[in-house]
C-alpha positions as CSV (number, residue, x, y, z in Angstrom):
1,X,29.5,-26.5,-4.2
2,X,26.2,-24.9,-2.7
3,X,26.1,-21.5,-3.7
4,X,25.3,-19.1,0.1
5,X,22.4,-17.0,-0.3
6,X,23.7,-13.5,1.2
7,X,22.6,-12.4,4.3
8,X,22.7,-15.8,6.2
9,X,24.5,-16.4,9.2
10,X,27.4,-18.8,9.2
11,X,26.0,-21.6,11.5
12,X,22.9,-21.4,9.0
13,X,25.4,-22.6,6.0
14,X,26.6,-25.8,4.7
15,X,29.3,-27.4,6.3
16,X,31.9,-27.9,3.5
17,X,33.3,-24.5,4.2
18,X,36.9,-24.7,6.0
19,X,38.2,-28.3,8.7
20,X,37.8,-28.4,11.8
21,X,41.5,-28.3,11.7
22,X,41.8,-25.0,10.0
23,X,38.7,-23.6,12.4
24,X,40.3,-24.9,15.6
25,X,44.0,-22.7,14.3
26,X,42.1,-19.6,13.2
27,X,39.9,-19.9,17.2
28,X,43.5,-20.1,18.8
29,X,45.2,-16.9,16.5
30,X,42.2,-14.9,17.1
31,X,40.3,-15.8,20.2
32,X,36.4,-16.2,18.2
33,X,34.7,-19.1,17.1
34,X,35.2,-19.9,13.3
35,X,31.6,-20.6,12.9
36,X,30.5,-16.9,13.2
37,X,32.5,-15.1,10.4
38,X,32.0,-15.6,6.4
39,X,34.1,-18.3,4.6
40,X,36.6,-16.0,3.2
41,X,37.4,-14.1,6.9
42,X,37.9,-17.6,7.8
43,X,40.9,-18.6,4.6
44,X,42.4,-15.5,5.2
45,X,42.7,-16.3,8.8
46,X,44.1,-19.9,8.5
47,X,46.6,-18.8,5.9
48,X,48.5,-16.5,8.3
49,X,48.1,-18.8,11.1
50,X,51.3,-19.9,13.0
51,X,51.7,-23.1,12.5
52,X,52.4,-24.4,9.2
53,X,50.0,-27.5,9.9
54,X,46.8,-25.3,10.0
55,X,47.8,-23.6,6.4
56,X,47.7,-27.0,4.9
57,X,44.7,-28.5,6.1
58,X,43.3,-25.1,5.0
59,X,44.6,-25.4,2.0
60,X,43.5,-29.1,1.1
61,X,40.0,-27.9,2.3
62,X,39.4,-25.5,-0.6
63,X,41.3,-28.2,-2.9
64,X,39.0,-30.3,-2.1
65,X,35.8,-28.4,-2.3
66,X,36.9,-27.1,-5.6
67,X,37.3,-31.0,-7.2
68,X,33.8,-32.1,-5.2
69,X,32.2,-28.6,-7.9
70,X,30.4,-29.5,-10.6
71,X,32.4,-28.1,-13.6
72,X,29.5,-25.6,-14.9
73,X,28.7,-24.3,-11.3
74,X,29.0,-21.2,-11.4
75,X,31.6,-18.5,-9.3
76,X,29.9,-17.6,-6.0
77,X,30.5,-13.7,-6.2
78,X,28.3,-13.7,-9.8
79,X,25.8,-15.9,-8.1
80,X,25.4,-13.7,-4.9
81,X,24.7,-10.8,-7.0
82,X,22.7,-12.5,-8.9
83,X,19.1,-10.3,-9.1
84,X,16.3,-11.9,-6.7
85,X,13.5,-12.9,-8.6
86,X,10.3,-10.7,-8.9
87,X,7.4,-13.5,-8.2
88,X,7.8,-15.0,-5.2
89,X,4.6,-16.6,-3.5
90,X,3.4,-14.4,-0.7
91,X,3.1,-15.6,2.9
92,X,-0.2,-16.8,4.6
93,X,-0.3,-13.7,6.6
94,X,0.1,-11.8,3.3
95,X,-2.8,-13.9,1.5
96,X,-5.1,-13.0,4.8
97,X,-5.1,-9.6,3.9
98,X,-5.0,-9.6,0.5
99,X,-8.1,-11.5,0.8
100,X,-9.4,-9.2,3.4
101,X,-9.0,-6.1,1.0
102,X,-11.0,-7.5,-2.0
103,X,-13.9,-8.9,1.0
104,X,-14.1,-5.1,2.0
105,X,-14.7,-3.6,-0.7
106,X,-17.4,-6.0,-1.6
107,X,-19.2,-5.3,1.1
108,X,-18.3,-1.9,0.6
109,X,-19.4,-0.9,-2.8
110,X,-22.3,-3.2,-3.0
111,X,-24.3,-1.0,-0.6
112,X,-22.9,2.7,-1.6
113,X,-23.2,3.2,-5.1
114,X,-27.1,2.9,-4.2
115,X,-27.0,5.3,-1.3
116,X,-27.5,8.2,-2.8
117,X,-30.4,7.2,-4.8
118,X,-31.9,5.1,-1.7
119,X,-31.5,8.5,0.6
120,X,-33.2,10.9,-2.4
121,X,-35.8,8.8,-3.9
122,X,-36.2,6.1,-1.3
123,X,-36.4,8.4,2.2
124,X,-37.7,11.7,0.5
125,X,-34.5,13.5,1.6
126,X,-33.4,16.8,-0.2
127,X,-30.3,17.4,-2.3
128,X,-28.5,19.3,0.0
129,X,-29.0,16.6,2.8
130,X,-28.0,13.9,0.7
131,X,-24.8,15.5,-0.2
132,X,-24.7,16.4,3.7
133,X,-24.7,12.2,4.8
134,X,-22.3,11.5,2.0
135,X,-19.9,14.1,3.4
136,X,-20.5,13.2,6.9
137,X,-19.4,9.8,5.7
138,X,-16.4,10.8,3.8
139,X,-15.2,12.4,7.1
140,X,-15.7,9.6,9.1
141,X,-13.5,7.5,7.0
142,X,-10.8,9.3,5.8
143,X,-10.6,12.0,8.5
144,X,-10.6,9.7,10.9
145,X,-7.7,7.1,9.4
146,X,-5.0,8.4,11.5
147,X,-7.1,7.3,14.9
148,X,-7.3,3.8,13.9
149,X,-3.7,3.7,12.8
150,X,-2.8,5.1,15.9
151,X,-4.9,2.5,17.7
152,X,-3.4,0.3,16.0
153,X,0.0,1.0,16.9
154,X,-1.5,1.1,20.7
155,X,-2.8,-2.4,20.6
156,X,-1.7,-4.1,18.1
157,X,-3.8,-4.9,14.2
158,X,-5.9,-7.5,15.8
159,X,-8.0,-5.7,17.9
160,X,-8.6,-3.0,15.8
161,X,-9.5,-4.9,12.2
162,X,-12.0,-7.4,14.9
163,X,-13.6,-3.7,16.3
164,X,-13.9,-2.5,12.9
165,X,-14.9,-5.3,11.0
166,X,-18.1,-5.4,14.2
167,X,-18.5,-2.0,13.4
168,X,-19.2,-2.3,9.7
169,X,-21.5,-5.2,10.3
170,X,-23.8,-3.0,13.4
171,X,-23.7,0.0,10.6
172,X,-24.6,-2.3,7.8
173,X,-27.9,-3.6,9.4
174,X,-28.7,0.0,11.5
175,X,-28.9,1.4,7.6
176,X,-30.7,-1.1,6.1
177,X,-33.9,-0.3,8.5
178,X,-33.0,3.8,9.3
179,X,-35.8,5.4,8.0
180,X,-35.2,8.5,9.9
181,X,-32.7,11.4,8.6
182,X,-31.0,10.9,12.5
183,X,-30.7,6.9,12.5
184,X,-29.5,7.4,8.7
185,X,-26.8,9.7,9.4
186,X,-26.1,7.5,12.7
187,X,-25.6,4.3,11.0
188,X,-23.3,6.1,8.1
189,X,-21.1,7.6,10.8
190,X,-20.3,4.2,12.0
191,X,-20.0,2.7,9.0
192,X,-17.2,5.3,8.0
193,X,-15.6,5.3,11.6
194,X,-15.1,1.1,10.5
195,X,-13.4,1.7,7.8
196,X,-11.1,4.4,9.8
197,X,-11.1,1.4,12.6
198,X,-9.5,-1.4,10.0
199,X,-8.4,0.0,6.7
200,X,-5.4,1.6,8.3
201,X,-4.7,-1.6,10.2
202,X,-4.6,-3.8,7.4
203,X,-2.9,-1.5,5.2
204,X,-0.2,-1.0,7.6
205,X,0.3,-4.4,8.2
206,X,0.5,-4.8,4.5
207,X,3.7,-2.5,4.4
208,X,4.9,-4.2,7.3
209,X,4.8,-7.5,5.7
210,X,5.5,-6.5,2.3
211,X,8.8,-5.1,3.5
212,X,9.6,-8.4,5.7
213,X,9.1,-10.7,2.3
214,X,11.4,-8.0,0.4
215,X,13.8,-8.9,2.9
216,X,13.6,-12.5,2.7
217,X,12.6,-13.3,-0.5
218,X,14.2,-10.5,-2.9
219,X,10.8,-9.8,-4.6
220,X,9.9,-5.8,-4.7
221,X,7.5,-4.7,-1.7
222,X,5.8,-2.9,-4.4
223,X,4.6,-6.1,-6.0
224,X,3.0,-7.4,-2.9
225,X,1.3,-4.0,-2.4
226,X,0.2,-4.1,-6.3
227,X,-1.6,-7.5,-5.4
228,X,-2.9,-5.6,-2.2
229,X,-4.4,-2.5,-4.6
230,X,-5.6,-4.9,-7.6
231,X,-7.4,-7.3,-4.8
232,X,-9.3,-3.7,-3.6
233,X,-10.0,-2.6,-7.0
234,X,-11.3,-6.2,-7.7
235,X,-13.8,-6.1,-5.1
236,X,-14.8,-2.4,-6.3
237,X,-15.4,-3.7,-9.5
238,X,-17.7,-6.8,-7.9
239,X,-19.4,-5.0,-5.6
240,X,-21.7,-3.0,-7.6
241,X,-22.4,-6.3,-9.3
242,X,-23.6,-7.9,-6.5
243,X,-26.0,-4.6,-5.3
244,X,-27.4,-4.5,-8.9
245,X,-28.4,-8.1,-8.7
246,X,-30.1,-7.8,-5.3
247,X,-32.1,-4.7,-6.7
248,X,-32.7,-7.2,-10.1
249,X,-34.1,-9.6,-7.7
250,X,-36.3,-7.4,-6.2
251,X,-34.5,-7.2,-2.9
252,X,-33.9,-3.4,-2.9
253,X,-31.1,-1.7,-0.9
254,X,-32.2,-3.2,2.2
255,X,-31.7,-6.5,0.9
256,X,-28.0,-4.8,-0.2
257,X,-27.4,-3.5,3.1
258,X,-27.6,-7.0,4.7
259,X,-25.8,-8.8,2.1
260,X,-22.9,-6.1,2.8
261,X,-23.0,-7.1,6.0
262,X,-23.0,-10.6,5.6
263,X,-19.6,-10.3,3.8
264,X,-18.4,-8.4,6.9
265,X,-19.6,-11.6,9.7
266,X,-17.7,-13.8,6.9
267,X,-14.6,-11.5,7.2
268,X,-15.0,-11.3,10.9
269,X,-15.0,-14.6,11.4
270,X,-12.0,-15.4,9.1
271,X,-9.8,-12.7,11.1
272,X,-10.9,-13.9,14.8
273,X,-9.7,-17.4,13.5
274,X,-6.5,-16.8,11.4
275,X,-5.2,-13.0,12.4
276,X,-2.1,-13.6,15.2
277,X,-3.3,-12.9,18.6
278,X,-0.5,-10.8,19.9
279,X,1.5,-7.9,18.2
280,X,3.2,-8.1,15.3
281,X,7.0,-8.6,16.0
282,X,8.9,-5.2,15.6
283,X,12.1,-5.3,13.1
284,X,13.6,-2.4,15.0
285,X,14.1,-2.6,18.8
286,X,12.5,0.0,20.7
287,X,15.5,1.1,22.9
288,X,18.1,0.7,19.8
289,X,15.9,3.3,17.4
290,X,15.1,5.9,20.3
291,X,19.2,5.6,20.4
292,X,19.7,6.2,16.4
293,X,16.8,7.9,15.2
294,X,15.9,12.1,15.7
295,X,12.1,11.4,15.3
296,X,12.1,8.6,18.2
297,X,13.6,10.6,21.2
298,X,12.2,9.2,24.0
299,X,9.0,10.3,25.5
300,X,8.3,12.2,22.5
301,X,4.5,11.8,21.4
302,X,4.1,9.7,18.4
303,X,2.1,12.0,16.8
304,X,4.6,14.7,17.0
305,X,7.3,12.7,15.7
306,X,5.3,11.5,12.6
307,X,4.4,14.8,12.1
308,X,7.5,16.6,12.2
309,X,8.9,14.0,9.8
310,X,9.6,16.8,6.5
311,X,9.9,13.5,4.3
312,X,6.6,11.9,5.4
313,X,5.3,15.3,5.3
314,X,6.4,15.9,1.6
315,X,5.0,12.2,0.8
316,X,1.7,13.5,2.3
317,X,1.7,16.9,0.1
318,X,3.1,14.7,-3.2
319,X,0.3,12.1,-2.2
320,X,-2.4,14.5,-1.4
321,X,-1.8,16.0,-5.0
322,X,-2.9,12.4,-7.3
323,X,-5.9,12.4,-4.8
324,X,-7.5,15.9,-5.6
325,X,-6.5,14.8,-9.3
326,X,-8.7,11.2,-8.5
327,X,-11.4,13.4,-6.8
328,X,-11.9,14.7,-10.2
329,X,-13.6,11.6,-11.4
330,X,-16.5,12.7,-9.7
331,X,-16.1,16.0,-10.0
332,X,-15.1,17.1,-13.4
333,X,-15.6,14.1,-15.2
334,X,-19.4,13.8,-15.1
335,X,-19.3,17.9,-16.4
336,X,-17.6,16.4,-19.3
337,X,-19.2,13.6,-19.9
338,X,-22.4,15.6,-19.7
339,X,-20.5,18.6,-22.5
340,X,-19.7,15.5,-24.8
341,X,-22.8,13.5,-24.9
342,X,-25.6,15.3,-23.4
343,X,-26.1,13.0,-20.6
344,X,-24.2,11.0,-18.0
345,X,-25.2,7.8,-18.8
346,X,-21.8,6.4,-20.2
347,X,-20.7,7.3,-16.8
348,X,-20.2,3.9,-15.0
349,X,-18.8,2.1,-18.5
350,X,-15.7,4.5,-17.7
351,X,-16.0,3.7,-13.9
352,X,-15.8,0.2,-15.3
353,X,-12.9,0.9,-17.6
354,X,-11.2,2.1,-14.9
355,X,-11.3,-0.6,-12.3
356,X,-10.5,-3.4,-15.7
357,X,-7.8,-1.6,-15.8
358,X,-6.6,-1.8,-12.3
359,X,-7.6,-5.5,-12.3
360,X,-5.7,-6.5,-15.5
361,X,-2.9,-4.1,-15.6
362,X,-1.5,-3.1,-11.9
363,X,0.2,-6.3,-11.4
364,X,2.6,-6.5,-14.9
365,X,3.1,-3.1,-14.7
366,X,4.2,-3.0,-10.7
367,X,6.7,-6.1,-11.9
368,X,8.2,-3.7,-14.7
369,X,8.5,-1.2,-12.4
370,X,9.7,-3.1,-9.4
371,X,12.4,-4.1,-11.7
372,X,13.5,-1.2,-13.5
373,X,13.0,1.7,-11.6
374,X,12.9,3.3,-7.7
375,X,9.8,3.8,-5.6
376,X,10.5,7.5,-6.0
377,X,11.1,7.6,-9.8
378,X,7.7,5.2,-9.8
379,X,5.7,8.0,-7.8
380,X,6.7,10.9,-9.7
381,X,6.1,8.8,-13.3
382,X,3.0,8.3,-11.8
383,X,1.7,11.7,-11.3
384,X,3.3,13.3,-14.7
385,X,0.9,10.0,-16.2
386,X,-2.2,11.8,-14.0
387,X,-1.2,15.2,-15.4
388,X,-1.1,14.1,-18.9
389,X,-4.7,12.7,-18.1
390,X,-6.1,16.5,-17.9
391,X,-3.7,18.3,-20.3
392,X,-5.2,15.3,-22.9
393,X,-8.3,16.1,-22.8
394,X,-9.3,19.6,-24.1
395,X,-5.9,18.3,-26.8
396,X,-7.8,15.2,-28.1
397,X,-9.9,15.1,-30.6
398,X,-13.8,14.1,-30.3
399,X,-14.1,10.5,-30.6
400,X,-16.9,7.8,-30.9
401,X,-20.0,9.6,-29.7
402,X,-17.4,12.4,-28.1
403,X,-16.1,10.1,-25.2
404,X,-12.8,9.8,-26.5
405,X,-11.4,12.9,-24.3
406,X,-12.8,11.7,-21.1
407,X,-11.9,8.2,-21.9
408,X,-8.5,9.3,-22.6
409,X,-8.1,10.9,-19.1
410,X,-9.5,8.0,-17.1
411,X,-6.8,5.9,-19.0
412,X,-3.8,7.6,-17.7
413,X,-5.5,8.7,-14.5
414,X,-5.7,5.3,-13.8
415,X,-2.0,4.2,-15.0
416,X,-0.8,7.1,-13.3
417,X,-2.5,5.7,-10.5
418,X,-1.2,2.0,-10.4
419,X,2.7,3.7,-11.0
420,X,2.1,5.8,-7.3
421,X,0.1,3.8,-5.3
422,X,2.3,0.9,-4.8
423,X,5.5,3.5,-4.8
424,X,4.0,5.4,-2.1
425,X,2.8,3.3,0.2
426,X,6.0,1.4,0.1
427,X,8.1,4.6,0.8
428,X,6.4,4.6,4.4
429,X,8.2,2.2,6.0
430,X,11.0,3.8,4.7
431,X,10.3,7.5,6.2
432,X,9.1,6.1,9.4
433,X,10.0,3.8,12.6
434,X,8.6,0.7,12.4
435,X,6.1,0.9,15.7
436,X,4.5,4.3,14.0
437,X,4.3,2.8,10.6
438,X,0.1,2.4,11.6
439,X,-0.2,5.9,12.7
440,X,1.8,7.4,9.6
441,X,-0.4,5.0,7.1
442,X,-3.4,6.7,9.0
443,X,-2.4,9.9,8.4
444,X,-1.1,9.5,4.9
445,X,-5.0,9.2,4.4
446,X,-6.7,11.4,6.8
447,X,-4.0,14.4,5.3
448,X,-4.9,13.7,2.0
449,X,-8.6,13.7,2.7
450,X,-8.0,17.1,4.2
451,X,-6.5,17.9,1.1
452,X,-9.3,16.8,-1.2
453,X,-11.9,18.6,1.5
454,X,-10.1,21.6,0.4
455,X,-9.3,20.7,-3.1
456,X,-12.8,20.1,-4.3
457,X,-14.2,23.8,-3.0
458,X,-11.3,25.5,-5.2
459,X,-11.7,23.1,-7.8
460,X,-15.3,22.9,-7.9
461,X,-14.7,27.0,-8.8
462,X,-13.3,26.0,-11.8
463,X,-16.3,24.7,-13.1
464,X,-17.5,27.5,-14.5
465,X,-14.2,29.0,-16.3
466,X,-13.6,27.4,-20.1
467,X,-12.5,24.2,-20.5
468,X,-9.2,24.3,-21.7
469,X,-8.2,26.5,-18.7
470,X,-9.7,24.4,-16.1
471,X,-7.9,21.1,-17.5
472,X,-4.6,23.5,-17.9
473,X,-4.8,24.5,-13.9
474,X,-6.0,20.8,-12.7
475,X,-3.3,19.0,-14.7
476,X,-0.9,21.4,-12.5
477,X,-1.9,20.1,-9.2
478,X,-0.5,16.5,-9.9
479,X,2.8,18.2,-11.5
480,X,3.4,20.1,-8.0
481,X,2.8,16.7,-6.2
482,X,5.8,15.4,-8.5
483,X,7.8,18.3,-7.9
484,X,7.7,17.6,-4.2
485,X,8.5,13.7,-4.8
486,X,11.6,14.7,-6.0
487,X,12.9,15.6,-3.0
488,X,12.3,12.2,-1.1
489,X,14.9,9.1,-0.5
490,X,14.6,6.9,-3.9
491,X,13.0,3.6,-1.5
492,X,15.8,1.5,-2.9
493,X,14.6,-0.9,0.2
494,X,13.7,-2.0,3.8
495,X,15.2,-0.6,6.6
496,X,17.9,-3.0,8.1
497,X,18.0,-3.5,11.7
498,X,19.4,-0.5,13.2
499,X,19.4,1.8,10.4
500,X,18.6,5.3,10.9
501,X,14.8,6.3,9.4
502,X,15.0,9.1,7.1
503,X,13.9,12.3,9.1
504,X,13.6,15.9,8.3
């Protein structure tokens, strides 16, 4: 007996389900086709058919299927409830940008972990204008997310990833010869308006497809989006690698710059080859969610309906909390650090730590938690982990050398982190319709970015208060982001076609 997966449609299932005979009699009582309704409509059906002739053909149908069984096969109820398993292998399209993610940030971080230095000592510029580019592109990036996801949702990922990804590359060689404070701050505002171009295209896509293999596969979205984080934190932690061996070899940060870029033309050409050429297909027609859906009225901006979506907005405010808490890794870290040890130097071994951790970790703890508990219980674990980070540190004692507080907080910071990450980007699909799901993974980012913007000034302030209060009032922010998780949908899963999206 073959066991039917659930979910299938009956002219996709085996044929040793009911006779012709038996199908024919239920078609004449009832006016349908048997082949359209489940096996156990179609028994019931044939048993209370009229003529006695179709009841016994029916009947020496399931006698026979049930001597053809093996004797150990199991019951088919147990085996359709049977759990999915976790690791399923991920589609081509899912590989593409998995791959894509761990390309960008090599390019990424193999040029700006040296900018600041190249800007102060290499160009002569001051402090306060250094700090000035690297805002300017902060700003560009993450202000700017929710344009490319709304581009994205306008044209389609393709477009948008190949703009970006030619964007990068033009920045990329424009910074490697700048040698002007205008050209500089040129080329890094279109290096950050790149990443706002792409990284909300493939992100969103990454939802998109993670919830399409839930649905066919069983296995978590939060999985697939764990591979998607521990790819980017993989290329975070390579990156550097590659810059500091340019600068080894003598190259210097132009020689970075350039290699950056060359990682982009390779990623560039890998998209314009494999990406699909036309729009992703929607799960949710247009017409049928503007008919079900309060946030999809038609004619209603897409920006106003994201935007007046109270759940996205409370994922925003619950998301925006872990990142001013992140934001403190360059912030309040390095002040502690600096308290502990007198100087910053053990600075990028916890950086390091850090992104081992994401590399190692994210995925076996994404498949316990896939398993065990909801995306919402996942995102609010998470950022009780991130406030434990700062109430641990003025509560544990001085280590090896004193780094045993601040090694203690990057620890949870970044377990808190993998928990939420995952959790919260796979609640999206669930908040929003389908064909905003680039806008709303835009402005998941550029909101939170806000947030930080105004974070850091406040939290900055706290930098001259005593230690034990600053860590008490920091570990609160990440506790109010979990306060407001509470009140979202638990993510349980995708949205089935023609389900209603949760709206405020």
């Amino acid at each position: 007996m073959t066991t039917r997966p659930e979910g299938r449609t009956a002219d996709a299932r085996p044929e040793a389900h009911a006779s012709p005979t038996a199908r024919t009699a239920d078609a004449r009582s009832k006016g349908r086709t048997a082949d359209a309704r489940p096996e156990a409509h179609t028994a019931r059906t044939a048993h209370t058919a009229c003529t006695a002739n179709a009841r016994s053909e029916a009947h020496a149908a399931t006698t026979a299927r049930t001597a053809n069984a093996p004797a150990h096969a199991p019951a088919a109820a147990p085996a359709d409830r049977r759990r999915p398993r976790l690791a399923s292998a991920p589609t081509p399209y899912l590989r593409l940008l998995t791959a894509t993610q761990f390309a960008f940030n090599i390019g990424f971080y193999a040029v700006l972990p040296y900018l600041a230095t190249h800007l102060g000592s290499g160009l002569g510029m001051a402090g306060w204008l250094v700090g000035l580019v690297l805002g300017l592109r902060t700003f560009s990036q993450q202000g700017l997310f929710v344009v490319g996801g709304a581009l994205t949702d306008r044209y389609g990922p393709r477009p948008v990833v190949l703009a970006g990804c030619a964007l990068r590359i033009a920045g990329f060689g424009w910074l490697a010869f700048a040698g002007s404070t205008a050209t500089v701050i040129a080329a890094v505002l279109l290096i950050g308006f790149a990443a706002a171009l792409f990284s909300p295209a493939v992100e969103s896509e990454a939802a998109r497809e993670a919830v399409r293999h839930e649905r066919a596969t069983g296995s978590p979205r939060a999985h697939v989006l764990a591979l998607f984080s521990a790819a980017g934190q993989a290329g975070a932690f390579l990156g550097p690698l590659l810059g500091s061996l340019l600068l080894l070899l003598g190259g210097g940060f132009r020689a970075a710059c350039l290699a950056g870029a060359l990682v982009f033309v390779a990623v560039l050409a890998g998209h314009a080859r494999l990406m699909p050429h036309r729009e992703r297909v929607r799960d949710v027609p247009e017409a049928e969610t503007a008919a079900t859906t309060p946030t999809a009225q038609p004619g209603r901006p897409a920006l106003r309906a994201v935007f007046a979506n109270r759940g996205f907005l409370l994922l925003c405010l619950a998301y925006s909390g872990y990142l001013v808490a992140y934001n403190q890794l360059y912030l309040s870290l390095p002040v502690e650090v600096q308290r502990a040890t007198g100087s910053e130097a053990a600075l990028g071994w916890l950086f390091a730590l850090s992104s081992l951790l994401v590399v190692t970790v994210q995925l076996p703890l994404t498949r316990f938690s896939a398993r065990r508990i909801a995306p919402r219980t996942a995102l609010i674990t998470g950022l009780a982990v991130v406030a434990a980070g700062f109430a641990a540190v003025p509560l544990t004692p001085a280590g090896p050398r004193g780094l045993l507080p601040a090694a203690t907080f990057v620890v949870l910071l970044t377990l808190g982190q993998m928990l939420l990450v995952p959790a919260a980007r796979g609640l999206v699909p669930d908040l929003v319709e389908d064909r905003q799901l680039g806008l709303a993974t835009g402005a998941l980012s550029s909101v939170s970015g806000i947030a930080v913007l105004a974070g850091s000034a406040a939290t900055g302030a706290l930098l001259d208060v005593s230690a034990p209060v600053r860590w008490a009032v920091l570990a609160a922010v990440p506790l109010t982001g979990a306060v407001l998780a509470f009140t979202l949908p638990a993510g349980r899963g995708g949205k089935e076609p023609g389900a209603r999206a949760v709206a405020g």
